[in-house]
VOPAGU-2260 file (C-alpha; in pm, 1 decimal, decimal comma):
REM VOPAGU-2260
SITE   aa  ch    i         X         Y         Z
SITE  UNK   A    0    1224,6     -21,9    1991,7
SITE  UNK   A    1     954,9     181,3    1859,9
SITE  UNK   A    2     610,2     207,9    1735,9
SITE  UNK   A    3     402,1     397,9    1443,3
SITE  UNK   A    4     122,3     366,8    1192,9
SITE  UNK   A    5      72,9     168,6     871,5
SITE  UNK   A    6      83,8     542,1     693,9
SITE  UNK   A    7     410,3     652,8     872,3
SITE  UNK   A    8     574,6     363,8     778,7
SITE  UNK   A    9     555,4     417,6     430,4
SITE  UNK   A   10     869,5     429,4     221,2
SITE  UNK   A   11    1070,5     253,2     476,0
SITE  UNK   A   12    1250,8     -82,5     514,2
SITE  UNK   A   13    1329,7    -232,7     820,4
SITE  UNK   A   14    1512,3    -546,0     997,1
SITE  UNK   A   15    1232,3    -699,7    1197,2
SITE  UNK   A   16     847,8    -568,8    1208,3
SITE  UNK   A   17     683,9    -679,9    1482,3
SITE  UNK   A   18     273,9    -620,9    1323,4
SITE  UNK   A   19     -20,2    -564,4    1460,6
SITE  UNK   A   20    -315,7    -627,1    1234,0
SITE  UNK   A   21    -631,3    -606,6    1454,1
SITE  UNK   A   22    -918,5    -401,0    1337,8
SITE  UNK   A   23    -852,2     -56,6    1395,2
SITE  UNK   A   24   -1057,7     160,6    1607,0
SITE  UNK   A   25   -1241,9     269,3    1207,6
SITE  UNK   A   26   -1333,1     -12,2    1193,0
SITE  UNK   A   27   -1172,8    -230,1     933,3
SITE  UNK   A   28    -880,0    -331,0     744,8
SITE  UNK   A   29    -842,0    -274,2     404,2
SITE  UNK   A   30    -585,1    -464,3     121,5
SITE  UNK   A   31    -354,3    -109,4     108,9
SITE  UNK   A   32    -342,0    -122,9     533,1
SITE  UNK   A   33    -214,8    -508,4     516,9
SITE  UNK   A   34       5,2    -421,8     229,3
SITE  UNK   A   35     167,6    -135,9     382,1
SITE  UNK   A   36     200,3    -276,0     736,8
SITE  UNK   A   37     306,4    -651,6     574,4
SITE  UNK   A   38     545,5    -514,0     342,6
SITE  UNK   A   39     781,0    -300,3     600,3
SITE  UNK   A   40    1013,7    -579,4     610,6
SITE  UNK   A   41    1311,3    -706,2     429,2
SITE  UNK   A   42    1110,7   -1048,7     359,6
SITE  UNK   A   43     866,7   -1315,1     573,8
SITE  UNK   A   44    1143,1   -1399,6     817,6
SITE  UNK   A   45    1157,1   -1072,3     949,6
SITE  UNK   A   46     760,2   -1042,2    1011,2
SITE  UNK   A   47     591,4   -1137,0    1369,4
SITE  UNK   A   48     224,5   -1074,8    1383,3
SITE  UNK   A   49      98,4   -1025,5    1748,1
SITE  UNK   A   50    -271,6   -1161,3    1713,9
SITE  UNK   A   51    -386,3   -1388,6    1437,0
SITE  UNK   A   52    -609,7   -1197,5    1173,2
SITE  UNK   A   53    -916,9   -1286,5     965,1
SITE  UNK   A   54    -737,3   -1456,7     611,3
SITE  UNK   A   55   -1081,5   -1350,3     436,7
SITE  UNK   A   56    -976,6    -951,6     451,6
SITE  UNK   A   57    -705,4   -1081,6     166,9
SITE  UNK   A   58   -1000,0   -1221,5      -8,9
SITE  UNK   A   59   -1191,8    -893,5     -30,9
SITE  UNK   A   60   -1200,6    -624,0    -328,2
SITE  UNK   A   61   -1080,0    -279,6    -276,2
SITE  UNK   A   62   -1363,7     -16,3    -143,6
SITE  UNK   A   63   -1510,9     172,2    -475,4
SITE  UNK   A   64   -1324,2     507,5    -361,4
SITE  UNK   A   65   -1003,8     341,5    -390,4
SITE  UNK   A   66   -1066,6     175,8    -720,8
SITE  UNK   A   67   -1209,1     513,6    -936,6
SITE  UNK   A   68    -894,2     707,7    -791,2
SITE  UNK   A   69    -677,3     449,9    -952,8
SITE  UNK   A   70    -838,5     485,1   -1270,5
SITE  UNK   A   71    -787,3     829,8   -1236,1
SITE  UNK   A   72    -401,5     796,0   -1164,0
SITE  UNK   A   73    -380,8     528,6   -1413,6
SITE  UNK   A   74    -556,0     823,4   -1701,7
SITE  UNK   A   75    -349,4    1127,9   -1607,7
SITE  UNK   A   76     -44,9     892,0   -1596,5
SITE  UNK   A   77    -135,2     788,7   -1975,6
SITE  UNK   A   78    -204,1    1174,0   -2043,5
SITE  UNK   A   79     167,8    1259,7   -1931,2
SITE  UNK   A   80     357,8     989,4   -2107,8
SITE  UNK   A   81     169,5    1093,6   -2452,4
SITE  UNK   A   82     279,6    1488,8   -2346,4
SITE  UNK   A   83     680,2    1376,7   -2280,9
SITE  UNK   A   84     614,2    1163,2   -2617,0
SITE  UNK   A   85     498,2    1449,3   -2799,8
SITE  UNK   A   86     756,8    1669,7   -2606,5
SITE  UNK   A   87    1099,9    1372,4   -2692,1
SITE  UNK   A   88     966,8    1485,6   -3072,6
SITE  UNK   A   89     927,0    1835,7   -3091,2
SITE  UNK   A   90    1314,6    1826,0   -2896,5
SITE  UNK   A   91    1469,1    1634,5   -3116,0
């Protein structure tokens, strides 16, 4: 058995999860922390949480940080699939 961090878990799949969701020493939880610690597992079989959490930090809205640097992702994303488009033509 071992133990790490929402953000070191990232990109990995495992059997069982065994989750603790308490608020962190910052603080509070955000929608990415559940996500990422929640979605570890293979499915909701697999999942034990060790305390029971507040159901209202599902509820919330992502902080204002997080929401302009997905519109920012989400713009230089459409900015690179018009320069491959362009690119595909000038190829071909």
């Amino acid at each position: 058995m071992y133990a790490f961090t929402d953000y070191r878990s990232q990109g990995q799949t495992l059997p069982y999860v065994i989750v603790d969701i308490a608020t962190p020493p910052s603080g509070s939880l955000n929608l990415f922390d559940l996500y990422v610690a929640l979605s570890r597992s293979s499915g909701r079989s697999s999942i034990r949480l060790l305390q029971e959490f507040d159901n209202e930090v599902f509820q919330k809205s992502h902080c204002n940080e997080l929401l302009l640097e997905d519109e920012q992702l989400e713009e230089e994303n459409s900015k690179t699939q018009n320069w491959w488009s362009v690119i595909k033509r000038n190829i071909v």
